[in-house]
N, C-alpha and C positions, 0 to 999 in steps of 0.2 A: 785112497778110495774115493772121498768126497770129490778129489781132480779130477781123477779121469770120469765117474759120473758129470762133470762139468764138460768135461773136455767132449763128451760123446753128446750132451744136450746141445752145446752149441754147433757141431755137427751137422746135430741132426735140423737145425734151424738152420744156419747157411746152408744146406740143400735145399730145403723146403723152398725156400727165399729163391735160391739160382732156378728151382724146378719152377716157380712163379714167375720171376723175367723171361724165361725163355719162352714160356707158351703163352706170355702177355701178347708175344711178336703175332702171333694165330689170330688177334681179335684186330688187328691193324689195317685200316683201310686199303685193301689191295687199290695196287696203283692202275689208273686208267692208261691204256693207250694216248700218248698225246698226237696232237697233230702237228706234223713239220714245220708247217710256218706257222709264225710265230701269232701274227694277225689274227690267223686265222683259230687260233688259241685262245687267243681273248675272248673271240667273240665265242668260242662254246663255252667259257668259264662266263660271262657276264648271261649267258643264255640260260645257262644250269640254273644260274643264282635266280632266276624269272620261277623258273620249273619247282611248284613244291610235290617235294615226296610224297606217295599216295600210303605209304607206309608208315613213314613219321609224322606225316601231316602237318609240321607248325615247321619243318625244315626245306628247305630248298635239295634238288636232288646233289648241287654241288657239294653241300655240307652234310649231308646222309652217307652215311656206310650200309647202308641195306640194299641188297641186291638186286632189289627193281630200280633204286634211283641208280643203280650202275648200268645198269642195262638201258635208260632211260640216257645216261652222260654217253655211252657209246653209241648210243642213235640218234644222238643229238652231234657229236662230231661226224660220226659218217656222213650226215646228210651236210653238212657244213662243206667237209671235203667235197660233197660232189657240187658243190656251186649253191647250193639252195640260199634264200638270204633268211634272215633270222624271222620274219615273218612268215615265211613258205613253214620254217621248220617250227614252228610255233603253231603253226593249224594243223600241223599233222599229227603234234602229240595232242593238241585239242580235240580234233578229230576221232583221236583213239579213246580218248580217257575225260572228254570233257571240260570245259570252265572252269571247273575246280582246280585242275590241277597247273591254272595259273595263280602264281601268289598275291597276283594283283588283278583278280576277274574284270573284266571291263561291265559296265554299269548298260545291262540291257533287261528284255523283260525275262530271260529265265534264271538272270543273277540277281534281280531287284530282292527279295527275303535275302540275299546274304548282305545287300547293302542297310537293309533297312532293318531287316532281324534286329539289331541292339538295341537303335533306340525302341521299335515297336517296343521288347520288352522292358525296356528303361519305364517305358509310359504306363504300360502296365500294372508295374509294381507300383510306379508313385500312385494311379490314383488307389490300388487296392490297399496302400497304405494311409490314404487320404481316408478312403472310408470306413477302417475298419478306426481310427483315429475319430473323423465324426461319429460312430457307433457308442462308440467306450464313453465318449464326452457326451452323447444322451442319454447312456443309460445311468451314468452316475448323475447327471442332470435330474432326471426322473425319480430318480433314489435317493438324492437327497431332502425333500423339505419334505418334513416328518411331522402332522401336526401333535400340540401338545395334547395329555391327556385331558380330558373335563374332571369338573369336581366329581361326578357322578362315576366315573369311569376310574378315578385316581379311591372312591371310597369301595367300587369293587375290587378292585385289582388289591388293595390292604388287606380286603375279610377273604381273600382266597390266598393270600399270602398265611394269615392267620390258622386258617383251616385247613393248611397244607395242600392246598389245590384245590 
């Protein structure tokens, strides 16, 4: 009895297992059209790798499996096939989508906040760290010298101590 309850769990796990390899194949990056010559190969894979996905955002369209950077690899080789140079084809997908969606925006006045965005807030934080840092060091500054009591004040403070307040 205890077997074949064995025999039918593990079963039922080597399906589950073979049912999970097989439809793992489903999330696999379908393959792009390549283009015939070989040259002309490189230069859409070294172009891709320029292009970041506007959906993954920190990935290049080459190394994205989402369906705009494919769509993005396939109009980046067609235009390659028809003669364009990597430049032509570089302002076109700019054109469409932007500065951004080079991984390496060139340094002009509507990309300056993205070159300079970090440090700006790097600077930012240090001084509101500086000052809330001088703040705390005057207020304890202020709070601390405490003068001592007088004899007149040390023999009030004993007869309210005495008389319970």
């Amino acid at each position: 009895m205890f077997g074949q309850l064995m025999h039918r769990k593990f079963s039922v796990a080597a399906l589950a297992t073979l049912a999970f390899l097989v439809s793992a194949s489903a999330f696999a990056i379908t393959a792009d059209p390549k283009l015939a010559d070989p040259a002309q190969e490189a230069r859409a894979v070294a172009l891709s790798r320029e292009l970041r996905c506007l959906v993954c955002q920190n990935q290049s369209i080459e190394d994205s499996n989402a369906t705009l950077a494919q769509d993005l690899r396939i109009i980046v080789r067609e235009r390659i096939a028809a003669g364009e140079s990597d430049q032509q084809v570089k302002q076109f997908i700019v054109a469409r989508y932007g500065d951004w969606v080079l991984l390496n925006p060139p340094f002009n006045a509507r990309t300056i906040l993205l070159w300079t965005g970090p440090a700006l807030l790097l600077f930012v934080a240090l001084g509101g760290m500086g000052l809330y840092y001088r703040r705390s060091k005057r207020e304890i500054a202020v709070a601390a010298p405490v003068a001592p009591l007088s004899s007149d004040e040390q023999k009030r403070l004993g007869q309210l101590l005495k008389d319970g307040g």
